[in-house]
N, C-alpha and C positions, 0 to 999 in steps of 0.2 A: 623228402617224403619218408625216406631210413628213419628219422631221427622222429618225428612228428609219431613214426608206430613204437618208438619205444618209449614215449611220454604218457604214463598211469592214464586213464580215462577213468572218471567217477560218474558215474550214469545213476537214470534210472532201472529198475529192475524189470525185465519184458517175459515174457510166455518162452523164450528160448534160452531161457537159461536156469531153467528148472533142475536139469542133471547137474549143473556145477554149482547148483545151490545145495541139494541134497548130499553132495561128496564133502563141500564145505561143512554144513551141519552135522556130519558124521564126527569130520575130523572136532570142532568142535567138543560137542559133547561127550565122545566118548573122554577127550583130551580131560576137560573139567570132570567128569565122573573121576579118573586115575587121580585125580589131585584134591579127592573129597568132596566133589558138588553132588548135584542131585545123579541116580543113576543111571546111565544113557541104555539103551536099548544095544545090543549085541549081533539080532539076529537079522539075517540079510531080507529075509519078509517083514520085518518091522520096517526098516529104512524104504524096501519096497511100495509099502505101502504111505510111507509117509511122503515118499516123492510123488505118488499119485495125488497126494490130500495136498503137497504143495502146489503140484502143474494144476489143480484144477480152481486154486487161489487166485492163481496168476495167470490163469488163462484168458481173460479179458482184457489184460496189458496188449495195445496196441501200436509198438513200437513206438511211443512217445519219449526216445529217449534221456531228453533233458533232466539235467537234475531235478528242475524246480516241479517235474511231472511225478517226482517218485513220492510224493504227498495223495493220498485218498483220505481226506476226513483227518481225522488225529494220527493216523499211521503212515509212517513212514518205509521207503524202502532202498537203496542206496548198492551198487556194488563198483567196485572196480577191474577196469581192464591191464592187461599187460602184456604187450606182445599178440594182441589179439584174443586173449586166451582171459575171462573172467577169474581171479585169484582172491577175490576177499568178497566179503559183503556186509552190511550193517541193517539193521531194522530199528526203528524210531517210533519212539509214541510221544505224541506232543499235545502236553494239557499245563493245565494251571489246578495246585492246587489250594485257592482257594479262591476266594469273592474279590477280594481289594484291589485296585485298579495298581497300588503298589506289586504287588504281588507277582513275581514273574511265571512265566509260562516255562518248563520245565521238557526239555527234548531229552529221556530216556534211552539210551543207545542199550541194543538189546542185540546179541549173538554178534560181535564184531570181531571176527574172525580174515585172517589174510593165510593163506597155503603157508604152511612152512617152506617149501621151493621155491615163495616169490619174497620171505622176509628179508628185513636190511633194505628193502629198496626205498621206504618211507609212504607205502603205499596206505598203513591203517594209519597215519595221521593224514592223508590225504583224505582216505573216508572221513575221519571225524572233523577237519576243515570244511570240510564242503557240507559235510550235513549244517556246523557253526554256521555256513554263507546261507543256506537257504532258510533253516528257521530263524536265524534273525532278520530276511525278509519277512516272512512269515508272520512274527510272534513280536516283533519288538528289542530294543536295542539291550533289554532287562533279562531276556531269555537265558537260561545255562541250560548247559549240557551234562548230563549226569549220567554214569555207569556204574554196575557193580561188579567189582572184581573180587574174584575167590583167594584168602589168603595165603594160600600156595601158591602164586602166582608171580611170572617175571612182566605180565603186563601191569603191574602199579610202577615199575621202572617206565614203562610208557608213557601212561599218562602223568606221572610228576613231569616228567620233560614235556610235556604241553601246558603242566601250568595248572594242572585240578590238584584239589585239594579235599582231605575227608569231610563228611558230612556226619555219614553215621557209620555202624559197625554194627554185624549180626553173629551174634554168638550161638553156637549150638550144644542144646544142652541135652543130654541122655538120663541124666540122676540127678531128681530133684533136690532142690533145696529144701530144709523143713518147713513147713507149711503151719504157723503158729500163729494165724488171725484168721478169722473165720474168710471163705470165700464164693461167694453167689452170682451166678448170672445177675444180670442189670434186672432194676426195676424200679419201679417209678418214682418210690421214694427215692432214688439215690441221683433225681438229678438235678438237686441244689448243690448238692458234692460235685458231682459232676464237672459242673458250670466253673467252677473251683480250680478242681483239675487240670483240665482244658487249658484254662488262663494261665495257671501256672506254667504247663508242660509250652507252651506256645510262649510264653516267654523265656523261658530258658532256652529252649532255641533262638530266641533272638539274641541273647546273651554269650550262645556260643557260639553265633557268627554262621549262621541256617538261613537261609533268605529266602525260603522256598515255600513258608506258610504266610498265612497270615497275620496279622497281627495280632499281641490279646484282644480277647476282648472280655469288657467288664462282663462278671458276672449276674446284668442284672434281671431281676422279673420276665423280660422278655424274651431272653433265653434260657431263662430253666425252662421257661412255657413250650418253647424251639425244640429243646433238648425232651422232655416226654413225650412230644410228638413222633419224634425219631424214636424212643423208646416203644410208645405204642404199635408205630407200626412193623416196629423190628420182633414185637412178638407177635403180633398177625403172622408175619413171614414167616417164622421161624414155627407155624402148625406145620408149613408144608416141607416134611423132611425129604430133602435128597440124599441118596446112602452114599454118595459119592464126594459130598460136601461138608464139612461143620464151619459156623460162623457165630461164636459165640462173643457175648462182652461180659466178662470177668470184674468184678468188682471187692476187694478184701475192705474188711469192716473194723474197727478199734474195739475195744471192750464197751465203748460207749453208742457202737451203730453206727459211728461214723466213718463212710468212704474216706479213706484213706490211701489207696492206690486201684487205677484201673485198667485190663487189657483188653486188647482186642483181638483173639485168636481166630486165627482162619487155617484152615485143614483141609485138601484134596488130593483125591486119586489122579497120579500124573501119568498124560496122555503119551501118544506118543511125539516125539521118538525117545521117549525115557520108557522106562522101566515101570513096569504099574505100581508103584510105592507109593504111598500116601505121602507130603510137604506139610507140615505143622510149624508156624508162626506166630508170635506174635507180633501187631503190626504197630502196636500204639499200645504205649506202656507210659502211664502218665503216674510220679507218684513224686514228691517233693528230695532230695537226696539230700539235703539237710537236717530233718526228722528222722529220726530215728526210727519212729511206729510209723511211718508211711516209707521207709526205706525195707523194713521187715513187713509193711502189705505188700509191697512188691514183690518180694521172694516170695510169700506166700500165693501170690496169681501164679507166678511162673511154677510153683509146686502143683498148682491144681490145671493150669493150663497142660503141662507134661502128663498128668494124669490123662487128661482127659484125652489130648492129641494118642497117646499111647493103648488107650482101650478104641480109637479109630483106626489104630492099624499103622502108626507112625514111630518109628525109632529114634528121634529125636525130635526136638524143639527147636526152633530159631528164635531166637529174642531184640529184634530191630530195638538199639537205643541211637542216641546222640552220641557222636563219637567220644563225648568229653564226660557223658552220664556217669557217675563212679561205679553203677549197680552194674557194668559192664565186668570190670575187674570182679566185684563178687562173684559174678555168675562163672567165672575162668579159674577162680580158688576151688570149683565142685570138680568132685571125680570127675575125668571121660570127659568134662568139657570142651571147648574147641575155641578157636577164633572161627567163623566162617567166611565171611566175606565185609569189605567195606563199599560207601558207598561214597563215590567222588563225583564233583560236578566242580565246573568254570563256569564264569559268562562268555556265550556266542563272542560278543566282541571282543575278549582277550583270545582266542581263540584265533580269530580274523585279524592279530594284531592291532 
């Protein structure tokens, strides 16, 4: 019975353990704040209030505590015990991004934190095993587990000993690059370029060994038709301003009008428990890195995207490439730039051995 209470227990997450989620999120974020991440909140009524916004998340958890119960919908919820006493915990979102029946289903591990008092036991590879065991019940034998870890960080020493590998790398940039091709929100004419784009940027992920999109796909009639439709209704949306939100698509042009590279910036006022600063991205930067004038469209989005995130109230950019993208290294030659974080994923089943 001794020995059985000090074997890790990975559960589901229930309505009583709300306090030792909020003390964990604390440590957390402030943790990632001190090492350059986004900025955690300080004040003891923020966290206050934020364990009120978590218990009343979680207050419908009905002591179900099996792992396979901590799934509602694509979210996930996961913690671990030790000695009785809850010490870590993980949260999951689990989707596919894309259509292809190839295409895996993708388990984000999101705030995976273990106490520093209970580390060296092997408790957060116990979390990220046992999340591996259920989504690939779940999701299929193709599923990977994906995390983003902040470059400051002795968690990438973690996960390489489980066996993840980079994907992508976000770099933050403060001072733009010069901005010497013209650059315009999307529109309609531009989504035969577009169609282009896409195909290209979706294959050099498959060329860098990304397995998380879909496949190209041709360029043909039937989706430029796709892609305006998406454009149309992205300007509909975008009458209705939220002041708390930007979500633009960026498109730079050649001397000839021709899209040449494009992004997809998204910008928000962050809730709690950070700090109310605005998060400026980009999330999709597609632009050819063998060309020349489609490797200078790309500086020039990132010049007019830092623009723009920066008159919304944001100090820096994030610029999401492929780990292997060259325009990564450019954008780390600009003043003040940074590494931020990279972004590792396994498959479920190396994982499960």
């Amino acid at each position: 019975m001794a020995v059985e209470a000090l074997r890790p227990w990975v559960r589901a997450v229930d309505a009583r353990d709300a306090p030792a989620l909020v003390a964990l999120h604390r440590e957390l974020w402030v943790d990632h704040d001190l090492r350059g991440g986004m900025p955690a909140a300080r004040d003891d009524g923020v966290w206050q209030s934020y364990g009120e916004l978590l218990q009343s998340q979680i207050a419908h958890r009905d002591g179900r505590r099996t792992p396979a119960a901590s799934f509602e919908g694509k979210l996930g919820h996961f913690v671990v015990e030790h000695r009785g006493e809850v010490v870590g915990q993980v949260e999951v979102y689990l989707d596919r991004y894309g259509m292809s029946p190839k295409t895996p289903h993708v388990a984000e591990l999101r705030s995976l934190i273990v106490s520093p008092r209970a580390r060296g036991l092997g408790l957060g590879a116990a979390l990220v095993i046992e999340v591996a065991r259920v989504v690939y019940q779940r999701a299929g034998r193709r599923t990977l587990v994906a995390a983003e870890v902040l470059a400051r960080n002795e968690a990438l020493r973690f996960y390489d000993r489980l066996g993840f590998r980079t994907l992508e790398r976000l770099v933050g940039v403060s001072v733009g690059p010069a901005k010497t091709l013209d650059v315009d929100p999307i529109d309609l004419r531009d989504a035969e370029d577009l169609a282009f784009l896409d195909h290209d940027a979706r294959q050099q992920r498959a060329e860098w060994g990304d397995p998380r999109f879909d496949p190209p796909i041709p360029p043909t009639p039937e989706l430029v038709r796709m892609i305006e439709g998406g454009i149309s209704q992205d300007l509909i949306q975008s009458a209705n301003v939220d002041p708390t939100r930007l979500r633009e698509e960026l498109v730079a042009h050649d001397r000839r009008g021709r899209g040449v590279a494009a992004g997809h910036l998204m910008a928000s006022i962050l809730g709690v428990p950070f700090a109310p600063e605005a998060r400026a991205e980009i999330t999709r930067l597609a632009s050819d890195p063998d060309d020349p004038i489609a490797r200078e469209g790309a500086l020039s989005v990132v010049a007019e995207a830092l623009h723009r995130a920066q008159s919304f109230g944001a100090h820096e950019l994030l610029v999401r490439l492929p780990f292997l993208h060259p325009l990564g290294d450019d954008l780390l030659r600009l003043p003040h730039a940074r590494p931020f974080s990279w972004i590792l994923a396994a498959p479920a089943a190396k994982l499960l051995g």
